[in-house]
N, C-alpha and C positions, 0 to 999 in steps of 0.2 A: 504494500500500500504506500501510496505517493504523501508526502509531505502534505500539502493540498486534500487529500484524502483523509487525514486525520485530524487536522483540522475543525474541518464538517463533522466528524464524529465525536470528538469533543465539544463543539458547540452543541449539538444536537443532546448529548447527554446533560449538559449543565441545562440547557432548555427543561430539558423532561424534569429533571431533581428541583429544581424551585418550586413548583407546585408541590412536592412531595414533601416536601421538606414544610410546606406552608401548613398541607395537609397534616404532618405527621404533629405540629406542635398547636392547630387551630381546631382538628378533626374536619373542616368542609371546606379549608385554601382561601374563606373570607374573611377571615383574621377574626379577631376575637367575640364574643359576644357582646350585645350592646348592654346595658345597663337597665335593671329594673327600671318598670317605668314610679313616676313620684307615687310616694305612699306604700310602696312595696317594697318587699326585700327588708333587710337589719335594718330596727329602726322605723320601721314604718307603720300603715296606721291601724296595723293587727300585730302587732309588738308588741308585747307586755311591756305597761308603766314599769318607769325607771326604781320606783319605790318597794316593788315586789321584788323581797331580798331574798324567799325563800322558795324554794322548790315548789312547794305548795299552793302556791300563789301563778309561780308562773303558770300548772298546772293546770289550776283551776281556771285563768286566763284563758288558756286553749281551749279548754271542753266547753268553756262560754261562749266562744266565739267558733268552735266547731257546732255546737247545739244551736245555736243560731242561724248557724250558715243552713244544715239539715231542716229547720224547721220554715227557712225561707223556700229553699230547691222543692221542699215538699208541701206546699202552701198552706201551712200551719199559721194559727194567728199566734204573732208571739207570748209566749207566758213563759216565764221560766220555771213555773213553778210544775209546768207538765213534761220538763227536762227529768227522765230518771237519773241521770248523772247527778243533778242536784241535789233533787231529795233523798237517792239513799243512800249519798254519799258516807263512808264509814270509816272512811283513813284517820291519818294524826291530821288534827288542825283543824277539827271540823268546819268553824267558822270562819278561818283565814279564806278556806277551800270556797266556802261558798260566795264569801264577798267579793272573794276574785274570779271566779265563775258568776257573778252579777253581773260586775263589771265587763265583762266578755262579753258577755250576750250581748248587756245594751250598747256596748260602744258597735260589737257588728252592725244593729238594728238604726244606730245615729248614724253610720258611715251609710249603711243604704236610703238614709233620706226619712226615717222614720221617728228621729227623735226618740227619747224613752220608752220604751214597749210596753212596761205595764208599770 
C-alpha cells in the first residue's frame, strides 16, 4: 500500500472513532443530557423541606406526595385521611410520620393548582 493509500485509511478510521468515542462517554454521540426542567430534580418542588432532619420525615414526605400523586392518576377526591399509608401507619415516630406525610400530600395537591385539599 502506497503512502497516499494510508493516509485515507487513517483519516477514515479517526473519522469513524469520534463518534464512538462520543458515543462510548455520552451513550447516543449528542453529548450530555440536558438539565431537569425548573422545579424538578434535587431541590425541587417534590423535595423534602430542608427542616426534615430525620429519616422519618423524609419518608413520610414521599408517601405524601406518592399518595397524592395515586389518588390524582386515579381520580380520587383528595382526603388524606383515606390514605392507608396514613392511618395505619405503625413505625417509630408516629406523628413526625404523619405531619410529614400531611405535608406531602398537600404540597403535591398546591403544586397541581389545588391549594389545601382538605
Amino acid at each position: 500500500m502506497n503512502i497516499k493509500g494510508r493516509i485515507v485509511t487513517a483519516v477514515f478510521a479517526a473519522a469513524l472513532a469520534v463518534p464512538a468515542i462520543s458515543m462510548a462517554q455520552y451513550g447516543n454521540g449528542y453529548g450530555p443530557p440536558p438539565p431537569p426542567p425548573p422545579g424538578q430534580g434535587p431541590g425541587g418542588w417534590d423535595a423534602p423541606p430542608s427542616d426534615f432532619r430525620q429519616d422519618v420525615q423524609r419518608q413520610g414526605w414521599r408517601d405524601g406526595m406518592y399518595g397524592a400523586s395515586q389518588d390524582a392518576k386515579n381520580g380520587r377526591r383528595p382526603n388524606v385521611m383515606n390514605r392507608d399509608e396514613y392511618r395505619n401507619y405503625r413505625g417509630p415516630a408516629r406523628r413526625l410520620y404523619r405531619a410529614a406525610f400531611q405535608r406531602g400530600y398537600a404540597a403535591f395537591w398546591s403544586h397541581q393548582g389545588g391549594g389545601r385539599p382538605y
